[in-house]
N, C-alpha and C positions, 0 to 999 in steps of 0.2 A: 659652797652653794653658789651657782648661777644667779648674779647680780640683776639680773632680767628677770630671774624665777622671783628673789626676794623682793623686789619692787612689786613687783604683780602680788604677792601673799599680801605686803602691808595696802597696797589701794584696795585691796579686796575685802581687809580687815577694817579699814577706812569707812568702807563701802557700807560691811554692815552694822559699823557703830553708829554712822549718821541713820540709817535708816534706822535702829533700833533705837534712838535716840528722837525720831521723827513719829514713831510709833507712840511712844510713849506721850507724847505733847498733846497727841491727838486724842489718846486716849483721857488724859488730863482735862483736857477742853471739853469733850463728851460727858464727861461724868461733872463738871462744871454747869456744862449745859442744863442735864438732868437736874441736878440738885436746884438751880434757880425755876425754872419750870413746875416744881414740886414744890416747891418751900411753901407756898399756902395751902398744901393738899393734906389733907385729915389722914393722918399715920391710922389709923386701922382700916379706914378704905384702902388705903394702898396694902398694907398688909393682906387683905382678902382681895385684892387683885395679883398679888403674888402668887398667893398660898392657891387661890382657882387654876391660875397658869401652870403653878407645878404638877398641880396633880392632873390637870391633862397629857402632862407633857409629860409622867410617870405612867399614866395611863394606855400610853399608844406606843412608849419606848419599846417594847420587847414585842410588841403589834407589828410594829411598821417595818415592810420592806427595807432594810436597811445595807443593802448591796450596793 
């Protein structure tokens, strides 16, 4: 194989282990975020603000323009 080609596979492999490596942190931080945000929030209100969301968003799934 082309030493030029193999250089370029591994930065590119590089490339998307830091970003999926970056993804992840952020993702970590966000749900981090949530959970302190929430900690004083009454578990069945939050439940029935779930449970409202989903079934709208079950509600309009097979409704909505989705092209």
């Amino acid at each position: 194989m082309d030493s030029g080609l193999l250089q370029a596979i591994k930065k590119g492999d590089l490339s998307r282990f830091v970003e999926e490596a970056v993804n992840r942190e952020i993702l970590r931080e966000m749900v981090r975020d949530v959970q302190a945000r929430n900690a004083q929030a009454d578990p069945d209100m939050l439940e029935r603000l779930i449970e409202d969301e989903l079934a709208e968003a079950r509600s309009t799934f097979w409704t909505s323009d989705r092209h």
